[in-house]
Structure formats: C-alpha cells, structure tokens
N, C-alpha and C positions, 0 to 999 in steps of 0.2 A: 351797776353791774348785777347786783343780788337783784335788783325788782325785777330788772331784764331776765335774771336766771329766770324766775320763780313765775314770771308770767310764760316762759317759753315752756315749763313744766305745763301750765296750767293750759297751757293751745295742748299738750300733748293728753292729760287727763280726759279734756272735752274729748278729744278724738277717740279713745277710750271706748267712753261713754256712747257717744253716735254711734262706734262702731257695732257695740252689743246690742245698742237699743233697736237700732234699721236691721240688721243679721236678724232677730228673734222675732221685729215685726215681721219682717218680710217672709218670713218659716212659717209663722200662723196667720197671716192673711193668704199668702199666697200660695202655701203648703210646698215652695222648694228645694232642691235638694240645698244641701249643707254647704257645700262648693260654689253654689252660687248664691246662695245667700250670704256665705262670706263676702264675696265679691262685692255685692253690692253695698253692705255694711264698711267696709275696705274702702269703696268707692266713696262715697259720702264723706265719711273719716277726713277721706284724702284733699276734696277741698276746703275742710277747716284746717288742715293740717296747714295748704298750699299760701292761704291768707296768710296762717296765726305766725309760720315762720319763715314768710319772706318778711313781713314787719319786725318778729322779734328777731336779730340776727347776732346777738353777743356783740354788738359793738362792730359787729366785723359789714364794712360794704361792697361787697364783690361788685367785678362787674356784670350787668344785666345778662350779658349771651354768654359769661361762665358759667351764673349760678341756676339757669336754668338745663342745661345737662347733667349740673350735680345732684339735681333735687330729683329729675328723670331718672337717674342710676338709682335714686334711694327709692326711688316708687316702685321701681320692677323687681329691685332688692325685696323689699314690702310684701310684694304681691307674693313673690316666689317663697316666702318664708312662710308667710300665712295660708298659703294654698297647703303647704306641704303640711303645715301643723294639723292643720282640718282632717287633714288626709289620713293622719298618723293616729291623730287623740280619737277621731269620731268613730273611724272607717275598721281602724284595727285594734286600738286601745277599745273602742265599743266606749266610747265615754256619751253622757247627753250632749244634746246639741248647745243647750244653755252652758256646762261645764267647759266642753270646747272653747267655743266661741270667747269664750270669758279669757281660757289661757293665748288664744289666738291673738285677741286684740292688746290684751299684756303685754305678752312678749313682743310684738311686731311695733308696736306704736314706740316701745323704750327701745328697743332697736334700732329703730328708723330717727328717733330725738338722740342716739347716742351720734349715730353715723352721721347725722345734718350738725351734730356740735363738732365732733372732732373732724369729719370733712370738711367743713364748713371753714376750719383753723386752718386747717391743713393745706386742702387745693385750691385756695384762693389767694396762695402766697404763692402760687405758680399760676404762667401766664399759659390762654387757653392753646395757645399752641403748643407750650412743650406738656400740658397737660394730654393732648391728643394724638402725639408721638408718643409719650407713655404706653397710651391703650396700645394701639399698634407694637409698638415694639416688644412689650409685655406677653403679645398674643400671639408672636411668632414661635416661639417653643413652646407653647400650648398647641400649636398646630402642628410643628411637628412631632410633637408625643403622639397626638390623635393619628398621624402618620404614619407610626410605627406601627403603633400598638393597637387601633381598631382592625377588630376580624382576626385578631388572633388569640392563643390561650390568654391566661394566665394565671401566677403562681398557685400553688398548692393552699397556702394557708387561707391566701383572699377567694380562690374558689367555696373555700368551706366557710366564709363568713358569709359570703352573697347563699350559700346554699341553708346555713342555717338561719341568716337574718329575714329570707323570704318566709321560711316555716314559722318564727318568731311571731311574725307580722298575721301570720296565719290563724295564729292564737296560739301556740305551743309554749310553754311555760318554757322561760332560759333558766338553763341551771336545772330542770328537771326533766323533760322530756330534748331539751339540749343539754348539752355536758361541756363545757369547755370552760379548760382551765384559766385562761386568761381572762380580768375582768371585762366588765359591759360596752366600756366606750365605744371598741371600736362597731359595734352591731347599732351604735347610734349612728356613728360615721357611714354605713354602710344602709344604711334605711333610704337617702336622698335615691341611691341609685336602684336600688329597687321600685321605689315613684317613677322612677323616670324612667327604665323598661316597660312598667305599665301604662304608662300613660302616652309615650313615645314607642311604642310597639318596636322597642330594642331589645338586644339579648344581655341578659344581666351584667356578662361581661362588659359589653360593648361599652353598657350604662354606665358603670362604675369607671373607666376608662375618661368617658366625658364629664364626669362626676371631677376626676383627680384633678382634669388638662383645666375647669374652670377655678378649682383653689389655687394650682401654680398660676394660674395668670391673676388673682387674685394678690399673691403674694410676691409676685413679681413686679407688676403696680404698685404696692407699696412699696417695694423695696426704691424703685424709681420715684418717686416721692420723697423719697426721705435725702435719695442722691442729688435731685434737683434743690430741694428746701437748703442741702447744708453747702452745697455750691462750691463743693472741695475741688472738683471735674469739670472740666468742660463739657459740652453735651457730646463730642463725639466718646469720648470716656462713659460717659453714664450711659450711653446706651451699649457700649464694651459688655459693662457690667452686667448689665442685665440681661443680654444675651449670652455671658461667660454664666451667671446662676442658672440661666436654663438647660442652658449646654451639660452645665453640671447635674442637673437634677436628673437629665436626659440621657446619660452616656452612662454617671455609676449605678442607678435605675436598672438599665438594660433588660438584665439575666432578674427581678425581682420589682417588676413595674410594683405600686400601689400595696410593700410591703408599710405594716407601721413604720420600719426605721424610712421607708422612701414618704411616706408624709409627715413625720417627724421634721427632715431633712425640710422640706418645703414652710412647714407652720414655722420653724425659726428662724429663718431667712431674715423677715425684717427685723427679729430683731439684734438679729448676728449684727444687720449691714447698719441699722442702730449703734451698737457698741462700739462699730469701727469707727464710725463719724463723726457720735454724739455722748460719748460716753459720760459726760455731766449730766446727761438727760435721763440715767439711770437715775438721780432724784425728784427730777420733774413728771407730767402727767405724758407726755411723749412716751417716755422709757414706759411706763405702768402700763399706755394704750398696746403696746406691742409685744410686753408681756402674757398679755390675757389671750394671745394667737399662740404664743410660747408654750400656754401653758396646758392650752390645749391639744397640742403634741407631745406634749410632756405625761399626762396624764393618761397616755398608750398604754405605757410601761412602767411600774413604778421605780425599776431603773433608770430611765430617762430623767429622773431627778438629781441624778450626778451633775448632770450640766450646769445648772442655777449654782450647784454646790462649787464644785471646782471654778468657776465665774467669778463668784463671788470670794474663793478664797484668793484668788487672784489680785483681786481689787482692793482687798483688804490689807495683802503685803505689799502690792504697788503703789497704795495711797497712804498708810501706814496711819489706818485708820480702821473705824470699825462701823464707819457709816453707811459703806457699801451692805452690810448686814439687814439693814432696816431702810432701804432705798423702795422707792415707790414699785420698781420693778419685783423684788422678792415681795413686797409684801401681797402684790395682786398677783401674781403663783402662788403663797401660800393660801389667801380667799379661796382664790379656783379650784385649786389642789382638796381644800378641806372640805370646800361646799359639793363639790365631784364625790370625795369619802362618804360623807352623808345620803348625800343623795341615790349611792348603790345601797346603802348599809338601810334605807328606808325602803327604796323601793324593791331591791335585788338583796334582801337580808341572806338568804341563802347561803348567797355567794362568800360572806364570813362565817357562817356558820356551819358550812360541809362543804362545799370547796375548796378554801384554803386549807384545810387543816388535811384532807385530802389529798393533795396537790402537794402538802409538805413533808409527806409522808411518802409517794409514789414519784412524784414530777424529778425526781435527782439524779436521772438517768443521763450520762455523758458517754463523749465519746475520752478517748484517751487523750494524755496532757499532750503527749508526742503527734497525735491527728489535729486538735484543738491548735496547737501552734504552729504548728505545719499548714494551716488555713490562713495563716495571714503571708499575704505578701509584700516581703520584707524589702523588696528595691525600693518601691515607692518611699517607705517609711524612712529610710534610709536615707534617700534623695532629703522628704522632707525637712531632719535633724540639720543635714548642712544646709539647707535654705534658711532654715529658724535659725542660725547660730549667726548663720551671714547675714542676717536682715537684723538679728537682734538689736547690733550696735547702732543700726540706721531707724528701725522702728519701734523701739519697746513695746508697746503699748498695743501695737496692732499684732506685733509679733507673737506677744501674749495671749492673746486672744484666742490666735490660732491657735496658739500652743493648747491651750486648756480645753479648746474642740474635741481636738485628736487625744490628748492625753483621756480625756470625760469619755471618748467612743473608744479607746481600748479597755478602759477600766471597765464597760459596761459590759463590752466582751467577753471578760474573763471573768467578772461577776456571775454572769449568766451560765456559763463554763457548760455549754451544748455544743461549740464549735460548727454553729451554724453559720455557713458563706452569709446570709444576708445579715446577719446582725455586725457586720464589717463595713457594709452600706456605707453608713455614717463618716465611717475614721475615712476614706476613699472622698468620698464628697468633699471633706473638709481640707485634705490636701489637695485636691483639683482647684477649688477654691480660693484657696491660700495661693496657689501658684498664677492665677491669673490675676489675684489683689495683687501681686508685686509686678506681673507685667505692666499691669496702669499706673501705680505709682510711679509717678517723678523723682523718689529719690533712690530708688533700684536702679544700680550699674547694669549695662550690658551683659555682663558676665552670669550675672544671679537672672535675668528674665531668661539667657538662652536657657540657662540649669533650668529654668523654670517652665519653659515651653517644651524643652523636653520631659520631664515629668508628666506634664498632661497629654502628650506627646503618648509616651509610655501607656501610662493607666488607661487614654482611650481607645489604643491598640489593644489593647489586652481584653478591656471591655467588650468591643466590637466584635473581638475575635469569637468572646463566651456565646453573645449574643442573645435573642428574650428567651426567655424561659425555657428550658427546657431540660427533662429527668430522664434519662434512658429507659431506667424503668417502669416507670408510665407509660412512655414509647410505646416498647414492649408488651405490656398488656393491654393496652390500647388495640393493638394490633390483631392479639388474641381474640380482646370480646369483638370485634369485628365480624369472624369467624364464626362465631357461636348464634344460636337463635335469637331473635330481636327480640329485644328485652323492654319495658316500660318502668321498672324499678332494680336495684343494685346495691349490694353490701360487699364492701371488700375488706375482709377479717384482715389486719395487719397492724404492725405496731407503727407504719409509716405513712403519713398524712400525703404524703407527696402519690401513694396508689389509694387515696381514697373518695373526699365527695369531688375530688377535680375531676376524675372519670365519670361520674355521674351528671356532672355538670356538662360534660363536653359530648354525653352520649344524650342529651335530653332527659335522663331516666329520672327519678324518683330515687331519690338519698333512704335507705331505707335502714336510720340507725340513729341511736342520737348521739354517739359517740363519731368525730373526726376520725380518728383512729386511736389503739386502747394502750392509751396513755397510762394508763394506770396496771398494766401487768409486768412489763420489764422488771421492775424492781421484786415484786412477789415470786418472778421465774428464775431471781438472779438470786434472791434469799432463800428460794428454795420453802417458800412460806407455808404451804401447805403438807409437807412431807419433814422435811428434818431441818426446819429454822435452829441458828445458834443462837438466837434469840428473841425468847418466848413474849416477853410482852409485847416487841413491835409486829412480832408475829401473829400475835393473836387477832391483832386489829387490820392485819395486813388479808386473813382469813375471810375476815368481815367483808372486806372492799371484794375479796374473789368473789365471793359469793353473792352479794349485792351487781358486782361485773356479770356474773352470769345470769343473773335474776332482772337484768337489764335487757341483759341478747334477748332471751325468751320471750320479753316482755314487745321490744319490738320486731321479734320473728313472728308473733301472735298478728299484730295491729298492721304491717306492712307487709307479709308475706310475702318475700323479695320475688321477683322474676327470679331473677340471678345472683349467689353466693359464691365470692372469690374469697377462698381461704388460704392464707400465706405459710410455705412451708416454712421460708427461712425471714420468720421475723424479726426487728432490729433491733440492737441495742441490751441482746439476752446474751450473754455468759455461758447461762448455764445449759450443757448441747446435748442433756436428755429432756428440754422441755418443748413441748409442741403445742400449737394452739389446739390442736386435735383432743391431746390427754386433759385439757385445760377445760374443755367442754363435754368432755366424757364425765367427769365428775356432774354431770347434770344431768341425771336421765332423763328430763322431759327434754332436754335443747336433742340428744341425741334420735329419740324416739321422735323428733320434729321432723328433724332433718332427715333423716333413716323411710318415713311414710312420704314424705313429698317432694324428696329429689330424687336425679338421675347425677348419681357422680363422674366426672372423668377429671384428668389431672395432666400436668408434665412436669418437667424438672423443679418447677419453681411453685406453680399454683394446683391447689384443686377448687373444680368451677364445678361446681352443684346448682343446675337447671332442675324448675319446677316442673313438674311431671306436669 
C-alpha cells in the first residue's frame, strides 16, 4: 500500500512537472496568452495523470464505466480550478507567468490526487446507478434556488462584497482603499463569481447566485454519498433527505440568499449528516475529509467556531472521554483554522494591525437587549425543546447533536449582540432540519412527526410569507434616485449598509467610497468624542479614528467625484440626537468647501441628495 501510495504521488509530481514545463514552452515559442497556455500545459499533465492513475488505484478496482465519469468530474473540476487561478495570480494579482503557473499546477494537481484518492474510496462503494440519482437528485434545489433567485436583488452585505471584491481584483489595496471590518475570506469566496460575470457576460449578482446553487449541489452530493455509503435508509429515504436539506437551505435562505450564515449553513451539511450516521468516523480520515468543508465555513466568522466547540463538548460528556478533543475531525479545523490565521496575518498584515484594534474600539454598536430578543422567534424554538425532550429518550445521540446546532447558533447570536435577523439563519435551519430527521426516522411515533411537520409547516410559512430580500428603506430611496438626474457614480453617507453599495449595485453606478457604510462613527456620536467625552483616553483615540474618517471622505470625494451624494439625516444606531453627519463634516473644512463649490443641494424628510453641478 506505501509503494502504491508513493508511486501515485509520484504520477502526480510528474504532472506537476509537464504541466510547468509545456505552459512556459508553449508562452515563449508560441508567445500565448496565459489562459491558454495553461490549457495546454493542463492538457498534457492530464494524459500522464489519466495512465499514472487508472494503474495506480489504492488497491481500490472500480468498475470500468464507473470510474470513467469520476476521473471526467475531476478533469473539469481541474480545469475550472486552474483556469480561475491563472485568472486571479496573473490577470489581477499581476504576478509572472512563471510564478503563476508554478501555484496553478500545485495547487490543481494536489487537488485533483486528493479528490481521485478520497473519490475514488468513496464512489466506488456505490453502484453507478444510485451514483447518478445522486447527481440529479442533488441538482434539484440547486435549480430551484437558481429559480428563485436569478434576476433578482440581493442582500445588502453580499452586494457590497461583490462591489468591493470587483475594485479588489481591480488592484485596490483591502483594508486600505477598502475598509471592512470583517476578515478576507469571504472577498476570496466572492472572487469565483466575479470570473464568472466576466467571462459569462452575467450580472455580478446573477453570478454569485450560480456561484452558491453549484456548492449546495456540491454539498448536497455529498451529503448523498455518505447517506448511501452508511445504508441506514432506503433509497426512497435518502433521497427524502436530500431533498428535506435543500428545501431547508432554500426556505430559511429566503429573506438572506448567500449571507455567510446561509453558506456556513451549506459547507456543514456533510458534515452535520456525518455525525448523525457516522459519528465513530470522527476518528477516522472520513470525519477529517469533511471537516476541511467544515472548516471552511467556519472560518467566515470567528464566532462560527462555537460549533466544533459545543460538538465536541458534547462528545466528550456523552462518551465520557476526552478523545473526541483530539479526533481527526478537530484536529483538521484547527490546521485550517491556523494556516487561514497565517496566511491573512502574511498576506493581509493590516487587517491585525489597524482593523482589529479599530473595530474593537468602534464595531460595539447594538441594538437594545429588549429589540435583540424580541428578534427571535420563540414558537419554533419552543416547538423545538418539546421535540428534543420527546426524541431524547428514543435518540440520544442524534438528539444531541441537534441539540448542540441550535444551542452553538443561539450562543452565536448573542455573542455577536447586533440583533441582526440573519445571524438567526442558522438556529431556523437547524430546527427545519431536525424536524424532518425525525420525519425519516423509524423509531419517531406518529405523534412527534405530526409535531414535527407542523413545525416546518410553521417556519416555512413564515419564511415564504417574509419572502427574498427586501428593506423598505432601500425601497424608498431607490425610488427617489430614480427621480433625480442619471447618475454614473454614488455615495450614500449613512451609518446603514442596507442604503448603501446595494444601491449602487442595482443602479449600475460606480460605488464611490471605501467605506460600506461608517461603521466607525456611532460609537464616537454616542461618546460624544469630540466635544465632552467622560472619558479622555478612549476619547482621544476615538478623535483620531474621526478625523482619520474624515481624512478618508475627502480622500475619496478627491479620486471619485461622486455623480451623486445621499446624505442620511437620521443615521442609525446613535443615541446621541444633537449629532448629524452634517456637524460631523463641518469639522472639516476642505469636505465642506468640496461639497459647497460642486454641488446642487435639495433634500426631504429623511435624505439630503447633492447633485454635481
């Protein structure tokens, strides 16, 4: 088995090897572009690959007409990896074609040997038919997401990552000419679908949309894989299931398509449906392989590491052990988790350096305990506790599970203590979820599935009813700049993300700021930092951020010269009701004498819109 390993490494080095040396000839004999010289280099690669590992196979002998659609899935996987890297290190990173090509063929070749080893375990212990009912079944609520949700808005937050991850890619330094408080990952997440409006002549939106519909059917496939491998269900059950996780990804989604917590919710799918099945596998290379999908949703937020933790403690009173601590599955989160740490703290050093400390200082703005818990709704949760109680007797072990979901996505909640509707996402998934695991289960009475059909029953009425996206007040001034002169670029001054790059995204314009919205004044308006702080030292540095915020506006009121400036009378999340953004930029006399030479002001209750003369 070791020579077998160490010769399948070595078909994967050669390919390596080919793939750099044909890429670089092919560049300087033939002077092509980068794209397709990868191709070709890719190409080549691919028939040593297609030799070195249908002979080396672990031991493992598929049969003939299986293993040639698995090895097809990993070549267009391949392609599509390495296309996009070329795209990413040459096109926008500005890197050499040699440096490229070098991380292209790296990364894609260990990719493509990890997915032909664990595929290769994997779907060749299911037969090609319920392998091919997978795909299909898998791909029905991927289609209908794409259903829903192409050609319509979406959310506020992922508007302004598609808006600043295009300028990123543009060459804009993150973290300096962008501001956003939340670390890099998801602007990685968000790069594929910017590829893929340029290249697919879609709208960023749209892209990102098709971007999400192909990881849920990604991890929906697995999920179906791992249902069929443990062969607890019959197939009309497993395909229940995987149509109940869609449904669910699809219904609590709704009102927050393609929030973090809604691809969070997706990357831990298999290994949720792991735990329920296989939970021994938490020491084996299974549980580890499904971790690193895990862990990668996990690594969103650094809250989202409640989950592994409350999991784990779980495991550790239920086995009455301390094994589950040091299981193959935590230790490939922490890898991931650390080598993630590093690799911002190299490359995005910034981001610990003056964002956080920034962010720790301003970012504490909430809404009140009484709004904050008044945001959740309590029937479901409700319904839930007597399902767990009544299942407990019949299931521990699965019941647990659930339990420690929902318990890990409240904690996370009120960790976070913003009382934002979507960071609820989570705790909602997990009891729709829960409620149609015990619809399948065989040892759930009648009595606990009705409770339980009504629950999902419940929450996807509710859902349906909120329905996608949608802010009034955005509505609202949506409707306004409508009205006003056509505009090609747009600044909307507010403390709320929800009126700011989503408007610019959905008018076409030019995002003309680097701030989302100014995340960092509430708390200076609320301390009253500039004029009579009660306390001088967080005051002093709370001065610095003003005036650095305003040294900012200036900065891109200079380099974008907005068409059009919305400035928010009643911004959010301030206290204090003698402060205006207006006094806030009055202390700056060059923003004022900007504004004052090159606008036409007019206003109504709520906004003043300053058109460029």
């Amino acid at each position: 088995m070791i020579t077998t390993s160490l010769c399948f490494i070595a078909v994967g080095v050669v390919s390596i090897i080919t793939h750099v040396f044909v890429a670089l000839m092919s560049a300087k004999a033939l002077s092509l572009a980068p794209m397709i010289v990868n191709f070709y280099g890719f190409s080549i690669a691919t028939v040593i690959s297609c030799f070195g590992y249908s002979y080396f196979t672990f031991g493992i002998r598929p049969k003939r007409y299986f293993y040639v659609p698995l090895f097809l899935a990993t070549l267009l996987l391949g392609l599509a990896l390495s296309s996009f890297i070329v795209y990413f290190s040459i096109y926008k990173l500005e890197w050499s074609l040699t440096k490229g090509v070098l991380l292209v063929a790296i990364v894609t070749h260990v990719t493509m040997l990890s997915m032909l080893k664990v595929w290769g375990e994997r779907l060749t212990e299911i037969t090609l038919n319920k392998f091919l009912i997978g795909v299909v079944i898998s791909l029905v609520p991927s289609v209908i997401f794409l259903n829903v949700h192409l050609g319509q808005i979406i959310n506020h937050d992922t508007a302004w990552y598609l808006v600043a991850t295009r300028r990123w890619l543009e060459g804009q330094v993150l973290y300096d000419k962008i501001l956003e408080v939340n670390p890099p990952l998801n602007f990685y997440y968000t790069a594929p679908a910017i590829w893929l409006a340029d290249n697919l002549g879609l709208s960023d939106i749209d892209a990102q949309y098709i971007l999400f519909s192909a990881i849920l059917w990604g991890s929906l496939f697995w999920c179906w894989n791992i249902l069929v491998r443990v062969n607890k269900f019959n197939g009309r059950k497993n395909a229940t299931l995987i149509l109940a996780l869609g449904f669910t990804v699809i219904i609590t989604g709704l009102p927050y398509a393609v929030q973090r917590e809604h691809i969070l919710v997706v990357l831990l799918l298999p290994w949720i449906v792991g735990l329920l099945l296989e939970q021994e596998c938490e020491h084996q290379r299974r549980g580890a392989s499904r971790a690193v999908l895990a862990a990668a949703g996990i690594c969103l937020k650094p809250y989202f590491v409640i989950y592994p933790i409350f999991m784990t403690v779980f495991f550790v009173i239920s086995q009455r052990s301390i094994r589950p601590v040091i299981s193959n599955a935590n230790i490939t989160m922490a890898l991931v988790g650390v080598s993630y740490v590093v690799s911002v703290a190299l490359i995005h050093p910034v981001y610990f350096t003056e964002i956080i400390p920034v962010a720790k200082l301003t970012y504490n703005y909430a809404k009140s305990t009484e709004l904050i818990l008044s945001s959740i709704e309590f029937i479901p949760l409700l319904f839930f506790i007597v399902l767990a109680i009544a299942s407990y007797t019949l299931q521990r072990q699965t019941t647990g599970i659930f339990v420690c979901l929902v318990l890990a996505a409240l904690a996370i909640y009120v960790v976070q203590w913003k009382g934002f509707d979507y960071h609820l996402l989570p705790l909602y998934s997990w009891i729709v979820l829960f409620c149609f695991w015990l619809m399948v289960e065989h040892y759930s009475p009648f009595k606990l599935k009705a409770i339980a059909l009504f629950v999902v029953t419940f929450i996807s009425t509710w859902f349906i009813k909120t329905g996608p996206y949608q802010v009034y007040q955005t509505e609202w001034l949506m409707q306004r700049l409508q009205q006003l002169t056509p505009f090609n670029s747009l600044v909307v001054y507010s403390t709320y993300v929800s009126i700011g790059p989503i408007l610019a995204l959905r008018n076409n314009a030019e995002w003309a700021s680097r701030y989302p919205t100014f995340w960092t004044i509430p708390v200076i308006a609320n301390t009253d930092a500039e004029q009579s702080c009660s306390s001088p030292k967080s005051c002093l540095r709370l001065n610095e951020i003003a005036i650095e915020t305003r040294a900012h506006i200036m900065d891109d009121l200079t380099n974008y010269s907005p068409d059009l400036i919305v400035i928010d009378k009643m911004p959010g999340y301030i206290t204090n009701k003698d402060f205006s953004l207006l006094k806030f930029f009055s202390r700056d006399a060059e923003i004022v004498q900007f504004l004052d030479a090159r606008y036409h002001v007019s206003s109504d209750s709520r906004f003043y819109y300053l058109v460029r003369k």
